[in-house]
PDB file with one MODEL, atoms N, CA, C and O in Angstrom:
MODEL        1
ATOM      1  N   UNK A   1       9.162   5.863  10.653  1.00  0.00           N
ATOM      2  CA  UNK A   1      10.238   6.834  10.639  1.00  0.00           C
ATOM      3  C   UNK A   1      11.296   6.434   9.615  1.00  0.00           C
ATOM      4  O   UNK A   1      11.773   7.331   8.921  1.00  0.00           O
ATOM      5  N   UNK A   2      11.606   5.492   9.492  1.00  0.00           N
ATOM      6  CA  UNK A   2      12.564   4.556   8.488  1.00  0.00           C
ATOM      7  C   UNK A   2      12.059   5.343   7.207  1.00  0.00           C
ATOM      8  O   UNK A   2      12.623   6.231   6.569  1.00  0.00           O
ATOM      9  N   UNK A   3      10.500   4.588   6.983  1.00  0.00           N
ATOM     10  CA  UNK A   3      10.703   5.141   5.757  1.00  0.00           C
ATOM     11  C   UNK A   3      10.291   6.721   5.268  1.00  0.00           C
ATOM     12  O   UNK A   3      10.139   7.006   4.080  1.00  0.00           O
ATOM     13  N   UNK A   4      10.178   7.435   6.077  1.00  0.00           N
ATOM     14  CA  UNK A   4      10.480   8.918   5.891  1.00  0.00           C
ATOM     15  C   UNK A   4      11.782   8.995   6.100  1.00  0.00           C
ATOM     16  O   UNK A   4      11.971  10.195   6.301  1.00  0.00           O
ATOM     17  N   UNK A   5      12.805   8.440   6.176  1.00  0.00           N
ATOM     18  CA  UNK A   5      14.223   8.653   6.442  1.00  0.00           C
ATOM     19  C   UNK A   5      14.900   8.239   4.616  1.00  0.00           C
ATOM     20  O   UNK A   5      15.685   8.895   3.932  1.00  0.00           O
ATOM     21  N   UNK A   6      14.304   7.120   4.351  1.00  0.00           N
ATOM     22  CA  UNK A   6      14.172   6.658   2.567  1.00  0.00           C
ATOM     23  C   UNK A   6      13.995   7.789   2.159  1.00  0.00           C
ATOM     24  O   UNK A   6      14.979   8.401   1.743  1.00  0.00           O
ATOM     25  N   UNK A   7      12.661   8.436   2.149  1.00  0.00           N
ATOM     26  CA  UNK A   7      12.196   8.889   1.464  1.00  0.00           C
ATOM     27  C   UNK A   7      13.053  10.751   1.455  1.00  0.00           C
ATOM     28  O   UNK A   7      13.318  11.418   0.455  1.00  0.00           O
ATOM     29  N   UNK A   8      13.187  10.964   2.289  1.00  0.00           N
ATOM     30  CA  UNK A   8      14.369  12.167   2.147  1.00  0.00           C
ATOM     31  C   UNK A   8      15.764  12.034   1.626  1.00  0.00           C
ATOM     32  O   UNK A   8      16.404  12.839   0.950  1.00  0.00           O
ATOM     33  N   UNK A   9      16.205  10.518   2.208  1.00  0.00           N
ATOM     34  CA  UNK A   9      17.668  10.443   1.154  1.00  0.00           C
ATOM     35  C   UNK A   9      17.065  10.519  -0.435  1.00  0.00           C
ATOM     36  O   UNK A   9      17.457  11.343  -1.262  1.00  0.00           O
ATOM     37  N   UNK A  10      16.379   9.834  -0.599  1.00  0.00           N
ATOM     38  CA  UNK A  10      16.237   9.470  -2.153  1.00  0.00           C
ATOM     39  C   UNK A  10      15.727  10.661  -2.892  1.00  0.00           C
ATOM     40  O   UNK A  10      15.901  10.865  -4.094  1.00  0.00           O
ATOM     41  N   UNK A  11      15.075  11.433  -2.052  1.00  0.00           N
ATOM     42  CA  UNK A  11      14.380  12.630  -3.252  1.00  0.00           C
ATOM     43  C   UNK A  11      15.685  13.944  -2.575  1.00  0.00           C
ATOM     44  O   UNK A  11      15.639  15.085  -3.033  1.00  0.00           O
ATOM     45  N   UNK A  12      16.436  13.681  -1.813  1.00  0.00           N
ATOM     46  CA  UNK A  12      17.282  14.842  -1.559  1.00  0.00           C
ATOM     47  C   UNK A  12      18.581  14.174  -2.764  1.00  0.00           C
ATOM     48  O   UNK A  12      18.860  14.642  -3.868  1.00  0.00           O
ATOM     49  N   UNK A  13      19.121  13.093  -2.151  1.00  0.00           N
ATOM     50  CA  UNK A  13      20.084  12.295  -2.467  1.00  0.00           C
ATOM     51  C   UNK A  13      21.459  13.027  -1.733  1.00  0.00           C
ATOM     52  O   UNK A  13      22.525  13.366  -2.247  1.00  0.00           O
ATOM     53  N   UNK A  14      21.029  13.114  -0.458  1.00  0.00           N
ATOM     54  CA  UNK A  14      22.000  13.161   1.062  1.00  0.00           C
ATOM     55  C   UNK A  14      21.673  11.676   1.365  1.00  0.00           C
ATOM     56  O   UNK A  14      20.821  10.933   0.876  1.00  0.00           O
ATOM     57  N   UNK A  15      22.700  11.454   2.411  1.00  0.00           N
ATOM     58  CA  UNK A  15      22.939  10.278   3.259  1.00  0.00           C
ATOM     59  C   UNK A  15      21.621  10.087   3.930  1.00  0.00           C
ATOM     60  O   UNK A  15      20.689  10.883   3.828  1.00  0.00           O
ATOM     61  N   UNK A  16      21.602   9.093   4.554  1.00  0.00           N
ATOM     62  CA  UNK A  16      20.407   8.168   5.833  1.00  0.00           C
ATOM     63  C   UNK A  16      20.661   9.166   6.701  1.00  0.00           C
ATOM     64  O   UNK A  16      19.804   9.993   7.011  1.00  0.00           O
ATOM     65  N   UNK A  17      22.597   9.159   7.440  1.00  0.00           N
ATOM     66  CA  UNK A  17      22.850   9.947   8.336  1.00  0.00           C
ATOM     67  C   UNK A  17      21.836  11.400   8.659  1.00  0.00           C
ATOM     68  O   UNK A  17      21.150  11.812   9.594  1.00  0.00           O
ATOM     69  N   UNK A  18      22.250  11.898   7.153  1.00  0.00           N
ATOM     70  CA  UNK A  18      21.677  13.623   6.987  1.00  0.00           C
ATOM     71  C   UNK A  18      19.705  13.765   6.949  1.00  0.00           C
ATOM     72  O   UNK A  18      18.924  14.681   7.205  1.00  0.00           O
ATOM     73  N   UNK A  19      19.559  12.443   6.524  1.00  0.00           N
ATOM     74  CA  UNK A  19      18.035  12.865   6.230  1.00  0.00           C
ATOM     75  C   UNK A  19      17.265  12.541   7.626  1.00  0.00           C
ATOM     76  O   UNK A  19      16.136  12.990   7.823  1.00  0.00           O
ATOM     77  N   UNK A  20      18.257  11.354   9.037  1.00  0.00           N
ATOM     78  CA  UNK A  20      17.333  11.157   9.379  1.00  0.00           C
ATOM     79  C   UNK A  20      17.726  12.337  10.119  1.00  0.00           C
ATOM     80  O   UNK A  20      16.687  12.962  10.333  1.00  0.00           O
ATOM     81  N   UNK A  21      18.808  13.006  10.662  1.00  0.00           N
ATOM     82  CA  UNK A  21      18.684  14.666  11.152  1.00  0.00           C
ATOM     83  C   UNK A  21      17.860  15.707  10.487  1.00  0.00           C
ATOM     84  O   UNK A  21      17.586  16.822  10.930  1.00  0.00           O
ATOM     85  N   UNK A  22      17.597  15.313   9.651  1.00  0.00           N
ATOM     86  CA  UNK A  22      16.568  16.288   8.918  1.00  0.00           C
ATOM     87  C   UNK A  22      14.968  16.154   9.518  1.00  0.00           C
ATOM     88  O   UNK A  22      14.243  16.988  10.061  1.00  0.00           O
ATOM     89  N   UNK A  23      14.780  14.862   9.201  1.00  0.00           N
ATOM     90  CA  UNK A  23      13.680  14.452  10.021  1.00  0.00           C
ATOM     91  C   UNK A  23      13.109  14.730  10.865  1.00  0.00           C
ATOM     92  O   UNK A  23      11.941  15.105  10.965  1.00  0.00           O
ATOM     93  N   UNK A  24      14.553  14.441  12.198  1.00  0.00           N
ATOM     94  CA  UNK A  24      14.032  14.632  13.287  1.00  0.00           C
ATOM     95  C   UNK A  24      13.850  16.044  13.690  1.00  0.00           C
ATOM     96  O   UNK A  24      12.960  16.264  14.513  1.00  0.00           O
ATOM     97  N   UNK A  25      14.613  17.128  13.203  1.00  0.00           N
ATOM     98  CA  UNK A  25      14.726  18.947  13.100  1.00  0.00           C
ATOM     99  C   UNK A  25      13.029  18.976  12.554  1.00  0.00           C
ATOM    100  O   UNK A  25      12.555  20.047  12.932  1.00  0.00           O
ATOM    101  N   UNK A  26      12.251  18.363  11.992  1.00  0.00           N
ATOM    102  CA  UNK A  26      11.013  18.742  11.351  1.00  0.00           C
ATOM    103  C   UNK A  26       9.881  18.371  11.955  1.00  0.00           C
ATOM    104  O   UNK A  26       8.769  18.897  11.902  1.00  0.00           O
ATOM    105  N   UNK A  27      10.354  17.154  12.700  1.00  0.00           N
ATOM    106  CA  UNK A  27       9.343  16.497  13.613  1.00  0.00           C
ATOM    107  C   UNK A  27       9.660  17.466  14.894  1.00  0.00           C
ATOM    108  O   UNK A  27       8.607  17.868  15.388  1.00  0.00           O
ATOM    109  N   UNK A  28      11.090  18.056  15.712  1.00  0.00           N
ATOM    110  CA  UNK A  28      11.052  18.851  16.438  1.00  0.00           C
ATOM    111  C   UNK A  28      10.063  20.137  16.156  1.00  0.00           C
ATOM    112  O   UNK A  28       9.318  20.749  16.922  1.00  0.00           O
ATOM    113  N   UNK A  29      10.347  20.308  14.757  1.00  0.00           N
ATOM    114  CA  UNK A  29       9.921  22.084  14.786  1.00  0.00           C
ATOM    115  C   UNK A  29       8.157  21.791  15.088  1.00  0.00           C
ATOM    116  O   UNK A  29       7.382  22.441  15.790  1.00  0.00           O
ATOM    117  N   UNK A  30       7.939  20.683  14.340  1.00  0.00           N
ATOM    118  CA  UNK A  30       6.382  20.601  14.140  1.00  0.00           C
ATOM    119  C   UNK A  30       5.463  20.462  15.506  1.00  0.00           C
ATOM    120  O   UNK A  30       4.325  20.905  15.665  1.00  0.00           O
ATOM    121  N   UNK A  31       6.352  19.648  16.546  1.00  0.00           N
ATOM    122  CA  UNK A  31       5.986  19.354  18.064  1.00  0.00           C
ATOM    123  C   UNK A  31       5.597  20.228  18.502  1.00  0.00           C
ATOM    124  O   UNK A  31       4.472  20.289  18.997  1.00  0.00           O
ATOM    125  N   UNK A  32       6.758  21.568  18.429  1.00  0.00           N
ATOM    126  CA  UNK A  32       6.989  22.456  19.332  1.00  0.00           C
ATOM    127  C   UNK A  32       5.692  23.626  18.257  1.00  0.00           C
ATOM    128  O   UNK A  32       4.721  24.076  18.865  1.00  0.00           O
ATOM    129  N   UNK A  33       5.834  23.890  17.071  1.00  0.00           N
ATOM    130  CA  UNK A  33       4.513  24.476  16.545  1.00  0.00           C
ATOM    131  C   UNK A  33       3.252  23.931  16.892  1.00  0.00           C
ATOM    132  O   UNK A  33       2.238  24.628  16.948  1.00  0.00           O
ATOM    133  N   UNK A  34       3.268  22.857  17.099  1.00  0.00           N
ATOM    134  CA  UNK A  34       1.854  22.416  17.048  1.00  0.00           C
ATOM    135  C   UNK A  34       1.654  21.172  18.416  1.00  0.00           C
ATOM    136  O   UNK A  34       1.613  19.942  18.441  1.00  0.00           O
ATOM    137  N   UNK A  35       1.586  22.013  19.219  1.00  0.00           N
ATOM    138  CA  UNK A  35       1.635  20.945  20.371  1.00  0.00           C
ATOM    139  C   UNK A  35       0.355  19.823  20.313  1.00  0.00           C
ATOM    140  O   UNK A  35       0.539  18.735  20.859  1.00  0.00           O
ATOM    141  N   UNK A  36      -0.720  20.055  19.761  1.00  0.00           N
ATOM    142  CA  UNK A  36      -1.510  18.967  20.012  1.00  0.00           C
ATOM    143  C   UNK A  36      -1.424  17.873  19.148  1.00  0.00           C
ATOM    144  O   UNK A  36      -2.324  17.041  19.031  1.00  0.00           O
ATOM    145  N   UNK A  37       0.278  17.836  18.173  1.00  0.00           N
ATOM    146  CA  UNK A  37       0.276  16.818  17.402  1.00  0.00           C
ATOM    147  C   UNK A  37       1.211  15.928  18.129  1.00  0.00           C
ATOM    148  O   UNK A  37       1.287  14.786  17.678  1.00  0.00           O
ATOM    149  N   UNK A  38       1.776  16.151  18.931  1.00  0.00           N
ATOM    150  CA  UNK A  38       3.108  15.713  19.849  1.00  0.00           C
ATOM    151  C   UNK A  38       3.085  14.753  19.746  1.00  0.00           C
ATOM    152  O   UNK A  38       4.003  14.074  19.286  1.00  0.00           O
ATOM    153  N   UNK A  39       1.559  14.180  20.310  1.00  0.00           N
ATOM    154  CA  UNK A  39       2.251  12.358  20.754  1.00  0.00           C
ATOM    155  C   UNK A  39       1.606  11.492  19.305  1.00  0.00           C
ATOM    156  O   UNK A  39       1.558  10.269  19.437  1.00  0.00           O
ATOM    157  N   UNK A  40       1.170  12.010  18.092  1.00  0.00           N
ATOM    158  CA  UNK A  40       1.162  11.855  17.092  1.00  0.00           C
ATOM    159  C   UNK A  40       2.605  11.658  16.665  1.00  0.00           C
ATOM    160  O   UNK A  40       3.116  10.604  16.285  1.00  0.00           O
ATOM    161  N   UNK A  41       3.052  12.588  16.763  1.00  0.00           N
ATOM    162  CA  UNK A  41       4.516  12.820  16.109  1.00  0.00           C
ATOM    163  C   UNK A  41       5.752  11.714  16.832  1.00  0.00           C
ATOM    164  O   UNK A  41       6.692  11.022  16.439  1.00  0.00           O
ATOM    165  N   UNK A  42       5.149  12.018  17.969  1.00  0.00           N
ATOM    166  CA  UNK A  42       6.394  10.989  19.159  1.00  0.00           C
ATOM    167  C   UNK A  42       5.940   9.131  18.682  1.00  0.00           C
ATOM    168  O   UNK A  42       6.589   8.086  18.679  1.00  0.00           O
ATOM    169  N   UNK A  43       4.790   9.421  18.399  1.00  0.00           N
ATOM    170  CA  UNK A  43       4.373   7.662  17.835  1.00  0.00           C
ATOM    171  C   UNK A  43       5.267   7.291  16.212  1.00  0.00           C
ATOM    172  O   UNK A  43       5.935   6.261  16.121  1.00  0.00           O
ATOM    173  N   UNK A  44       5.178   8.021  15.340  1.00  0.00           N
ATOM    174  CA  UNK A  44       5.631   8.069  14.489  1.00  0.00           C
ATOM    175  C   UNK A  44       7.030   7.802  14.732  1.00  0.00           C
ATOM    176  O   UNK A  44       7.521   6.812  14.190  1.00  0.00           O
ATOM    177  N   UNK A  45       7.931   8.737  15.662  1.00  0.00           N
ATOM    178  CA  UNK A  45       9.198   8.737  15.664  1.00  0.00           C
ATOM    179  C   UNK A  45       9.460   7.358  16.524  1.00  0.00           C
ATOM    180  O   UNK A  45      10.400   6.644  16.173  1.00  0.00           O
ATOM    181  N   UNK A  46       8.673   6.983  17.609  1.00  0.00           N
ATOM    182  CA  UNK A  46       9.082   5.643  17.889  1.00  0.00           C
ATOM    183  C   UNK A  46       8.652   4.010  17.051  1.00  0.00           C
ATOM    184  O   UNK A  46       9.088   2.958  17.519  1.00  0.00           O
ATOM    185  N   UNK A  47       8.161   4.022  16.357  1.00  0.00           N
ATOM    186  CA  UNK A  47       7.421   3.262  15.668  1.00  0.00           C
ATOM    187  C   UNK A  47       8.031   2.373  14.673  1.00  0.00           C
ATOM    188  O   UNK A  47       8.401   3.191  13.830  1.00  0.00           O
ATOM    189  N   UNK A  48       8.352   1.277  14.259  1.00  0.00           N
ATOM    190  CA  UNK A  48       9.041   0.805  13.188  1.00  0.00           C
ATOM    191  C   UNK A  48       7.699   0.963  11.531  1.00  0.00           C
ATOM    192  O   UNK A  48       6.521   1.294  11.662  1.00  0.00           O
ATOM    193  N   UNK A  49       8.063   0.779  10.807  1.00  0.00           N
ATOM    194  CA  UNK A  49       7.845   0.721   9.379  1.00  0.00           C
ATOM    195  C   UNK A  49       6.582  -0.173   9.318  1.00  0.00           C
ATOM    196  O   UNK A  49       5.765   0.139   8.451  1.00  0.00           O
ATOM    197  N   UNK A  50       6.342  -1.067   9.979  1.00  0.00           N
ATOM    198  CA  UNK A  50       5.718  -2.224   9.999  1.00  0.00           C
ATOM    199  C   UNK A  50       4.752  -2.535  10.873  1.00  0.00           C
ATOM    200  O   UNK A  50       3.835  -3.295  10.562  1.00  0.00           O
ATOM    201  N   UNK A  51       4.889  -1.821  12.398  1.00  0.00           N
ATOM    202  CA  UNK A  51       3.836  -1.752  13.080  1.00  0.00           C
ATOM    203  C   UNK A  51       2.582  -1.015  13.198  1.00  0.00           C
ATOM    204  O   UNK A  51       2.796   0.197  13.165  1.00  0.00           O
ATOM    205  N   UNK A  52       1.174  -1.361  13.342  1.00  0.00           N
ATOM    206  CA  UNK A  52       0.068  -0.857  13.179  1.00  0.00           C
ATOM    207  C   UNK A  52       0.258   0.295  13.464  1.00  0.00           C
ATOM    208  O   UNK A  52       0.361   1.149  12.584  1.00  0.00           O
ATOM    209  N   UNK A  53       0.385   0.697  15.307  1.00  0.00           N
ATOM    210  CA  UNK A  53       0.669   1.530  15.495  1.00  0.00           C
ATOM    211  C   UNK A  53       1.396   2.962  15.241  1.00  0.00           C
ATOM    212  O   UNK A  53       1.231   4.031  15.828  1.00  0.00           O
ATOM    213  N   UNK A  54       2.248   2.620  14.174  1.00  0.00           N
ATOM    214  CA  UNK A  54       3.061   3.693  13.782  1.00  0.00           C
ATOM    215  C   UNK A  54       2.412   4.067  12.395  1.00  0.00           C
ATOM    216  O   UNK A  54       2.384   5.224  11.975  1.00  0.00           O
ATOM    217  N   UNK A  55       1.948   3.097  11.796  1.00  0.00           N
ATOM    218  CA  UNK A  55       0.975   3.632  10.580  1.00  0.00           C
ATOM    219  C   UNK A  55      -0.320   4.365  11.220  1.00  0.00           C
ATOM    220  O   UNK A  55      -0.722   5.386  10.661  1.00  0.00           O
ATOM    221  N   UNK A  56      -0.947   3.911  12.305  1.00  0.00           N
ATOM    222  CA  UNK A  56      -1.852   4.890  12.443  1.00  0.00           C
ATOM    223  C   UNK A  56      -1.479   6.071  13.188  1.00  0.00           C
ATOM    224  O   UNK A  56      -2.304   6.956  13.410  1.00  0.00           O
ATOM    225  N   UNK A  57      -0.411   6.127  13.543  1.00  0.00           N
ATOM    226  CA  UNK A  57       0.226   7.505  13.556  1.00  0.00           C
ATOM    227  C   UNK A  57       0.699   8.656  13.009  1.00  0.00           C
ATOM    228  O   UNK A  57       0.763   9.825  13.388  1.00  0.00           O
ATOM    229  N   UNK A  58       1.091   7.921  11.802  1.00  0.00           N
ATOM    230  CA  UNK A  58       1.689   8.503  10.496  1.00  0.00           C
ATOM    231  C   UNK A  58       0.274   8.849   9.666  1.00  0.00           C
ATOM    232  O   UNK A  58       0.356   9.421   8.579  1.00  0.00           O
ATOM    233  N   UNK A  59      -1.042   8.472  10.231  1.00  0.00           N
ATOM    234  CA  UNK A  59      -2.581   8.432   9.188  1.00  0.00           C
ATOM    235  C   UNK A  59      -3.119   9.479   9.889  1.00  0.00           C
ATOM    236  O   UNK A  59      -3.851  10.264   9.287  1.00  0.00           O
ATOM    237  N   UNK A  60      -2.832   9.669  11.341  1.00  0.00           N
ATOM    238  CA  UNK A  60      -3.347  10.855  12.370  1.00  0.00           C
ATOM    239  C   UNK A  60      -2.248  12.132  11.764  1.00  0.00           C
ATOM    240  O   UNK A  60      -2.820  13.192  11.508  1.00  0.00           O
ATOM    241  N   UNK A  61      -1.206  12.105  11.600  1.00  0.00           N
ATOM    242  CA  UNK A  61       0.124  13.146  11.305  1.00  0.00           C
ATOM    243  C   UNK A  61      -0.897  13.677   9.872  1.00  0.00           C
ATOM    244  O   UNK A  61      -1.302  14.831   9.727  1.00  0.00           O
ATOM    245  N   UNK A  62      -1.106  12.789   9.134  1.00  0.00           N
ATOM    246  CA  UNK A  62      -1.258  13.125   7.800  1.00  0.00           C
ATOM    247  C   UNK A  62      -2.962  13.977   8.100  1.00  0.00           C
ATOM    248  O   UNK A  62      -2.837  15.174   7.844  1.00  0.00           O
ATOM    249  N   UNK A  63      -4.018  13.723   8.431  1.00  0.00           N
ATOM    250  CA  UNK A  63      -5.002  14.093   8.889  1.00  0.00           C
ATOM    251  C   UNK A  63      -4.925  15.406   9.800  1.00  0.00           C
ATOM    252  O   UNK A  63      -5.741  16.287   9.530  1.00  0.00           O
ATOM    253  N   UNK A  64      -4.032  15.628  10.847  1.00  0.00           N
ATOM    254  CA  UNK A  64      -3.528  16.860  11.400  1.00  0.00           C
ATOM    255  C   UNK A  64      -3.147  18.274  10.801  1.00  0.00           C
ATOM    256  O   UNK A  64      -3.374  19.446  11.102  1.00  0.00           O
ATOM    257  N   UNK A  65      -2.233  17.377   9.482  1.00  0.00           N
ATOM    258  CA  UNK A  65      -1.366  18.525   8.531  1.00  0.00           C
ATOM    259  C   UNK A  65      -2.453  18.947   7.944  1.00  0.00           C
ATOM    260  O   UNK A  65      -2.641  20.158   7.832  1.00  0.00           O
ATOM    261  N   UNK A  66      -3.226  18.167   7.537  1.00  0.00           N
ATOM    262  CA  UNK A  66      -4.394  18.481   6.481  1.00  0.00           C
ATOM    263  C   UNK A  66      -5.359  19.714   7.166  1.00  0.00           C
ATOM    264  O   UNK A  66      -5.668  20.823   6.732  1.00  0.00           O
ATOM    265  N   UNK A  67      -5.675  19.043   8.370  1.00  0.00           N
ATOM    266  CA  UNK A  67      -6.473  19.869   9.134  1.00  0.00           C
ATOM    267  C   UNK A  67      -5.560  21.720   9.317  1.00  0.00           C
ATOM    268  O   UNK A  67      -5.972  22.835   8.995  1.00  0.00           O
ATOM    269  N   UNK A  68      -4.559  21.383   9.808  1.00  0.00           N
ATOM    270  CA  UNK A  68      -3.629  22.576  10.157  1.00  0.00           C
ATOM    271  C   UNK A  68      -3.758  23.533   8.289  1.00  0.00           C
ATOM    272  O   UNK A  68      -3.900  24.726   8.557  1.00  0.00           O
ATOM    273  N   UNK A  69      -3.751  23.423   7.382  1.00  0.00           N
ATOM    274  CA  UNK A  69      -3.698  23.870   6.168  1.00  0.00           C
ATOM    275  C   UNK A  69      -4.774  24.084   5.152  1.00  0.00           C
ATOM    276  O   UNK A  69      -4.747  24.499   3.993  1.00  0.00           O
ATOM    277  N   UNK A  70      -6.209  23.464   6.342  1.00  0.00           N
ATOM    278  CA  UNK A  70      -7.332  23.176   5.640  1.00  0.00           C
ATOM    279  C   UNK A  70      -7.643  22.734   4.327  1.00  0.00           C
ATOM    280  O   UNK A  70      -8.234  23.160   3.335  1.00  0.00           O
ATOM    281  N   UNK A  71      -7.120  21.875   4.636  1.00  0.00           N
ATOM    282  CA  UNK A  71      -7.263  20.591   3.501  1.00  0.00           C
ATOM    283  C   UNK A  71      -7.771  18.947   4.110  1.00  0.00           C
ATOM    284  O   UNK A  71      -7.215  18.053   4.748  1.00  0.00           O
ATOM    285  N   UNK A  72      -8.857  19.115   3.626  1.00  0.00           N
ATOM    286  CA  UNK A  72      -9.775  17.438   4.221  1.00  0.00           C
ATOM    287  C   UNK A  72      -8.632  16.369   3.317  1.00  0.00           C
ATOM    288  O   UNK A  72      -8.395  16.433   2.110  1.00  0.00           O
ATOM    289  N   UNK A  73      -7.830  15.057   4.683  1.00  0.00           N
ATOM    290  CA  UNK A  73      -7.594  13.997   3.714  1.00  0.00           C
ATOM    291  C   UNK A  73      -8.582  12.812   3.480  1.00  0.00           C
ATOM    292  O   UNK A  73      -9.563  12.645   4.206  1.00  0.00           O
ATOM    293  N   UNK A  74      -8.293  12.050   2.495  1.00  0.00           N
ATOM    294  CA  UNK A  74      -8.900  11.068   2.240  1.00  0.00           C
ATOM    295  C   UNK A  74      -9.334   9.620   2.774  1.00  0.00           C
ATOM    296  O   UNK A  74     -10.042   8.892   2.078  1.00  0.00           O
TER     297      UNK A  74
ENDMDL
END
């Protein structure tokens, strides 16, 4: 979550404050659109930068979107 919180200040160039509310408004909307990504999404949001777990959460998120847009990831 951290570093999707980086990664919105720096390509917005808003605050930590603003991006990680941004974040979390996107991870809400996406929950509530797409309920079978939830505890995908809820792993991600609890997860530090560094733990397995939250990378393979963030590898299931990324695999989901893909799926949701039909697009195979890699």
């Amino acid at each position: 979550m951290n570093e999707l919180i980086r990664q919105i200040a720096q390509r917005t160039g808003i605050g930590e404050d603003k991006a990680r509310l941004a974040a979390e408004t996107v991870i809400s909307f996406l929950t509530a659109k797409y309920p079978s990504m939830a505890s995908n999404l809820d792993g991600l949001m609890q997860g530090g930068d560094s733990s397995q777990p939250a990378r393979g959460a963030a590898d299931r998120v990324k695999e989901s979107m893909g799926g949701i847009f039909g697009k195979k990831t890699a």
